[in-house]
N, C-alpha and C positions, 0 to 999 in steps of 0.2 A: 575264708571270708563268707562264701555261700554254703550253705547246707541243700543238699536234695534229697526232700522230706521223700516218706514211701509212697502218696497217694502222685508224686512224679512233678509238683512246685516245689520253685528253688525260694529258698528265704535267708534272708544276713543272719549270720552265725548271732544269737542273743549275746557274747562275750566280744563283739567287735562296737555295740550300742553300751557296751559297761565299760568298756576301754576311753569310748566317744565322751562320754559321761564323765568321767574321773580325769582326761586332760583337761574337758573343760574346766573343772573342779580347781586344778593344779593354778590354772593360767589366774584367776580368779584370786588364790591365795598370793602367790607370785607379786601379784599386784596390789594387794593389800599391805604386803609388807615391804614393798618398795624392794621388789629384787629380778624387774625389770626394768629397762634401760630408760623406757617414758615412764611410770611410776617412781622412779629413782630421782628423776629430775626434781618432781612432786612434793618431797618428803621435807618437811622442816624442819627445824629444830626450836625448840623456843627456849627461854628462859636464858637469866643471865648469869645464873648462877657457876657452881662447879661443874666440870664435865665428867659425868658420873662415866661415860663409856672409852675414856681415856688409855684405861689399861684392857686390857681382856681380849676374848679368842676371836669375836665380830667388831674389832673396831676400825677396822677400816673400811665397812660397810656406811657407816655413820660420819664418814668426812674427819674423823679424828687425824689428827697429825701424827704421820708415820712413824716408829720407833727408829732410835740410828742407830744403824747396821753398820760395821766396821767396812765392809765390802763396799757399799756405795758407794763411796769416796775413788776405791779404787777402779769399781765398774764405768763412773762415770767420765775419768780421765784419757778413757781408751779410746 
């Protein structure tokens, strides 16, 4: 985390201010695309039309109604 330059001052390693830099960056996206727990809350949906996100690999990200799984049924009787 510290470096101790040769004239014998210690200073923050430059790659621990690029690291600081790029979480921030992350938390920033994160929250953009509603993939934090307050941001999530956030995110609307509009229109009345079809549900384009109905089928595919992120839709449960989007409040889409979950596909039926044979298992449920039986997980939830237990």
């Amino acid at each position: 985390m510290l470096l101790k330059l040769p004239s014998g001052y210690v200073q923050q390693n430059p790659w621990l201010t690029i690291a600081n830099k790029q979480l921030e960056l992350m938390h920033k996206y994160l929250s953009e695309f509603g993939l934090s727990p307050v941001s999530r809350s956030r995110v609307s949906l509009a229109g009345d039309g079809a549900k384009p996100w109905t089928g595919g690999k992120f839709a449960g990200l989007l409040g889409a109604p979950k596909p039926w799984v044979p298992a449920d049924e039986f997980l939830t009787r237990r």
